[in-house]
C-alpha positions in Angstrom: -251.6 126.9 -22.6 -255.1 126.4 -20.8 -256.7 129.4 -18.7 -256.1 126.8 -15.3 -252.1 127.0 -16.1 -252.5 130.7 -16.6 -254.2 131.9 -13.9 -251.4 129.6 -11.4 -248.4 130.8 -12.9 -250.0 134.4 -12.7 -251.4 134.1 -9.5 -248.3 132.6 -8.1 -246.0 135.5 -9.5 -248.8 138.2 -8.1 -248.6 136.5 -4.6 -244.8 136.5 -4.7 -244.8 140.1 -5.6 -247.5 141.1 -2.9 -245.7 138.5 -0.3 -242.4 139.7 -0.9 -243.3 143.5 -0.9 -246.0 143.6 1.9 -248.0 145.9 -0.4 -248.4 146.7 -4.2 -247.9 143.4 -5.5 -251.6 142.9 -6.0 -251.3 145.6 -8.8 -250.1 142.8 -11.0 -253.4 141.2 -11.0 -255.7 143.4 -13.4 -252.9 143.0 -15.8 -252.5 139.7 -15.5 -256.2 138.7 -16.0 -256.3 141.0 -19.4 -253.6 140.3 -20.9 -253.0 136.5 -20.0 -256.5 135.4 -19.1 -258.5 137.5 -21.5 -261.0 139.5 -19.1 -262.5 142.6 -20.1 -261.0 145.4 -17.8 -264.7 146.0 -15.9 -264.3 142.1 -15.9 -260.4 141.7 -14.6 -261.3 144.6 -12.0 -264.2 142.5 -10.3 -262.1 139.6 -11.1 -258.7 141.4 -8.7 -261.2 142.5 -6.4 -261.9 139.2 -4.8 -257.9 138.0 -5.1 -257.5 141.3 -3.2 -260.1 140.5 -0.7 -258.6 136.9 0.0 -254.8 137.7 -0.5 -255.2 140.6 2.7 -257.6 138.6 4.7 -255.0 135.6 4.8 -252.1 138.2 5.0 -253.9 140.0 7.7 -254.1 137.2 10.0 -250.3 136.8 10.2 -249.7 140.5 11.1 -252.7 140.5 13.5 -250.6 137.4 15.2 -247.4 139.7 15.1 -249.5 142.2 16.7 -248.8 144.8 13.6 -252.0 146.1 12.8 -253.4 149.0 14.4 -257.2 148.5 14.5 -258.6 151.6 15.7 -256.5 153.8 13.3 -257.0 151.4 10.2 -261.1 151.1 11.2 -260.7 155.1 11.2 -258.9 155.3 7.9 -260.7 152.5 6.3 -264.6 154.4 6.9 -263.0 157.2 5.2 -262.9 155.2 2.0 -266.5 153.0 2.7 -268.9 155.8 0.5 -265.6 156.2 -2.4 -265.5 152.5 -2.8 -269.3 151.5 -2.9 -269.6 154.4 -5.6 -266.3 153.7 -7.8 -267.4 150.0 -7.8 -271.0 150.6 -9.1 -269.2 153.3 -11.6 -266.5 150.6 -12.9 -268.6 148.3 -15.2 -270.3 151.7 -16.9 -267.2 153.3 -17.9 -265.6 152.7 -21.2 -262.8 150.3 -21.3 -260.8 151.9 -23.0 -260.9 155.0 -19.9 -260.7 151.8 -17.7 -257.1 151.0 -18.9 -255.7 154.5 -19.5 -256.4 154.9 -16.0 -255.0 152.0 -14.4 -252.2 152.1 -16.5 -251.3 155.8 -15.0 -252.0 154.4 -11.3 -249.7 151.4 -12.0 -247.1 154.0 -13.0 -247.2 155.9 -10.0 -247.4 153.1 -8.4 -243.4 151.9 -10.0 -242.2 155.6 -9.0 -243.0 155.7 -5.8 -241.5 152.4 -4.9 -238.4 153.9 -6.9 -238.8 156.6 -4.0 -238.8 154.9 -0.9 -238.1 158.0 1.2 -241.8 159.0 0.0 -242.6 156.5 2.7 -240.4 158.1 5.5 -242.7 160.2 8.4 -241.4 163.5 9.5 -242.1 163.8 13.4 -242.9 167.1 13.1 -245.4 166.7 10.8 -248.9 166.7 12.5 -251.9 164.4 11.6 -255.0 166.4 10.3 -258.0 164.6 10.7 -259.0 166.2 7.4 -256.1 164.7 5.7 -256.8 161.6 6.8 -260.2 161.6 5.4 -258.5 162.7 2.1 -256.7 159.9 1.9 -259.0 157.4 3.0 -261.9 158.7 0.6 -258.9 158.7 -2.3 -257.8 154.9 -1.4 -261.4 154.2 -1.4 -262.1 155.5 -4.8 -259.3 153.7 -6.6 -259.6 150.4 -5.2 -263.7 150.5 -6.5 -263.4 151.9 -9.8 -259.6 150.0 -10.9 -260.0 146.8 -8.5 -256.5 147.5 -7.2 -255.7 146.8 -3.5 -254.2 150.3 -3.1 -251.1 148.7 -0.8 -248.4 151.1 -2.8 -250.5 154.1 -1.5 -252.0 153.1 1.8 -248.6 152.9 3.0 -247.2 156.0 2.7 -250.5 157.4 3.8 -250.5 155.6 6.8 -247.0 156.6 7.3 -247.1 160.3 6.6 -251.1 160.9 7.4 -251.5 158.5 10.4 -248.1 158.6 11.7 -247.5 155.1 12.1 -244.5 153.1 12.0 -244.0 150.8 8.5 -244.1 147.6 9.6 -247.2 148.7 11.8 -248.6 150.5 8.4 -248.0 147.8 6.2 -249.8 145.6 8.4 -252.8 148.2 8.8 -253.0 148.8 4.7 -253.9 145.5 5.2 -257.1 146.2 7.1 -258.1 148.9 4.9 -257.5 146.9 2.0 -259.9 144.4 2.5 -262.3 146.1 4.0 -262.5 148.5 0.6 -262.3 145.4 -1.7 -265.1 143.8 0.5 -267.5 147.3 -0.1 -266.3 147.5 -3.8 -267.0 144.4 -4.2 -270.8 144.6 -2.7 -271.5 147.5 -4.9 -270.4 145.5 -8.2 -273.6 142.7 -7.2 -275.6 142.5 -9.5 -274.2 144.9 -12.4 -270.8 143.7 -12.3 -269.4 142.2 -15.8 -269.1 138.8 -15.9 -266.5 136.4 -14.8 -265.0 133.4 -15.4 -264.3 131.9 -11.8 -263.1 128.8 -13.2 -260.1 131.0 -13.6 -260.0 133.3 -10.9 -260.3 130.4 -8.3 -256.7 128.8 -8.8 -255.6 132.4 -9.6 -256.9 133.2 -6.2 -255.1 130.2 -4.6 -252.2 130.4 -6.2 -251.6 134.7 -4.9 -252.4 132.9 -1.7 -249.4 130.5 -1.4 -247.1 132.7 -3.5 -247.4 135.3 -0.3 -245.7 132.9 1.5 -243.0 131.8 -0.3 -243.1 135.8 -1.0 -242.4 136.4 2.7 -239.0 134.0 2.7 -237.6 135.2 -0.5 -237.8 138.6 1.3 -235.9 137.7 4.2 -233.4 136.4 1.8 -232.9 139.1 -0.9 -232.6 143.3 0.1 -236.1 144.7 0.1 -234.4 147.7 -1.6 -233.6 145.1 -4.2 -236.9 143.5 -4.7 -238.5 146.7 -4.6 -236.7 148.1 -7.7 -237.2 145.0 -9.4 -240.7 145.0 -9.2 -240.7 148.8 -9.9 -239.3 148.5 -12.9 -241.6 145.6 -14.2 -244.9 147.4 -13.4 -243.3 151.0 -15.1 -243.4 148.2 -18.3 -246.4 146.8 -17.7 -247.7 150.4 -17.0 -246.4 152.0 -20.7 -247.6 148.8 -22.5 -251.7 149.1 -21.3 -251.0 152.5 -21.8 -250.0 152.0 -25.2 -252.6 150.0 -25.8 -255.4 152.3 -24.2 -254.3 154.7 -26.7 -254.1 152.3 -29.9 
């Protein structure tokens, strides 16, 4: 099957994920791009970066139109993460590949457990927000998205749930801020040093993860959340064991 097939039918299943979902489905992609594609993992985290980067920018723009996404706290949460993410994505292409796997595979995994706790995501109002804890979180958002090329959805949710204090539908449309905004500066850092990438491939991937958010967005409205949640839980927890296994090999 030719790379152009590939990358539709992978990008299409990663938009549907992260369209369905409103976060972590982008976690798919780094996988996707080793395994089907056949990018390094420096390579396949540069390569997610920019599908990140265009999947929330579009995404974005139908929340901000909803009037979901909180600016000033995302802005706040997002400069947090601006130094992390300039540094992990300078770091990414010098670490072995081997590291580069083993890690993502663990950060996929807790990735599938906390979607198999979705009370993780539940604020306590008597919780307060710490400034410092927001920093925390931000810097640690940051960090992964440079170094792994993840979008980071699955933890800037609950972050911005339990740190922030926002509401979920106005956090999941605020991850999406932060979100590009730390592929964006990851992605800045990589120029120049960055391994290199086919973007034959990761064009129609990249268009593809667009239009499967959409049709992502009506499957959800017709299938429990709780269902599609597990679902997909339980297909990264594979995914996650497997590139673990084969860190490890």
């Amino acid at each position: 099957m030719s790379a152009l097939v590939l990358g539709l039918l992978a990008g299409a299943v990663t938009g549907l994920a992260l369209g369905a979902l409103g976060g972590g489905g982008s976690v798919l992609a780094v996988p996707a791009l080793m395994y089907l594609l056949g990018f390094t993992p420096a390579a396949a985290a540069t390569a997610s970066l920019v599908i990140v980067a265009v999947t929330s920018v579009t995404a974005l723009g139908a929340h901000a139109r909803e009037g979901t996404v909180r600016w000033r706290a995302g802005a706040l949460f997002a400069a947090a993460g601006l130094v992390p993410a300039a540094v992990g994505g300078a770091l990414s292409g010098r670490l072995p590949p081997g590291l580069l796997t083993g890690a993502f595979a663990v950060i996929a995994a807790v990735a599938a457990l906390r979607m198999l706790r979705p009370s993780a995501a539940v604020r306590h109002d008597d919780v307060p927000v710490r400034p410092g804890r927001v920093v925390q979180a931000g810097a640690g958002l940051g960090a992964v998205t440079g170094v792994l090329g993840v979008g980071g959805g699955f933890l800037a949710v609950p972050a911005l749930v339990n740190v922030v204090g926002l509401r979920m539908r106005a956090a999941v449309g605020t991850s999406l801020l932060v979100i590009t905004v730390n592929s964006l500066v990851a992605l800045a850092a990589r120029a120049g040093s960055a391994a290199p990438v086919d973007w034959t491939a990761v064009a129609p991937f990249a268009a593809a993860a667009v239009l499967g958010a959409w049709d992502g967005r009506r499957l959800a409205a017709k299938v429990s959340g709780g269902t599609l949640q597990r679902l997909f839980a339980y297909v990264l927890l594979a995914v996650a064991l497997f590139m673990l296994g084969d860190a490890v090999a």
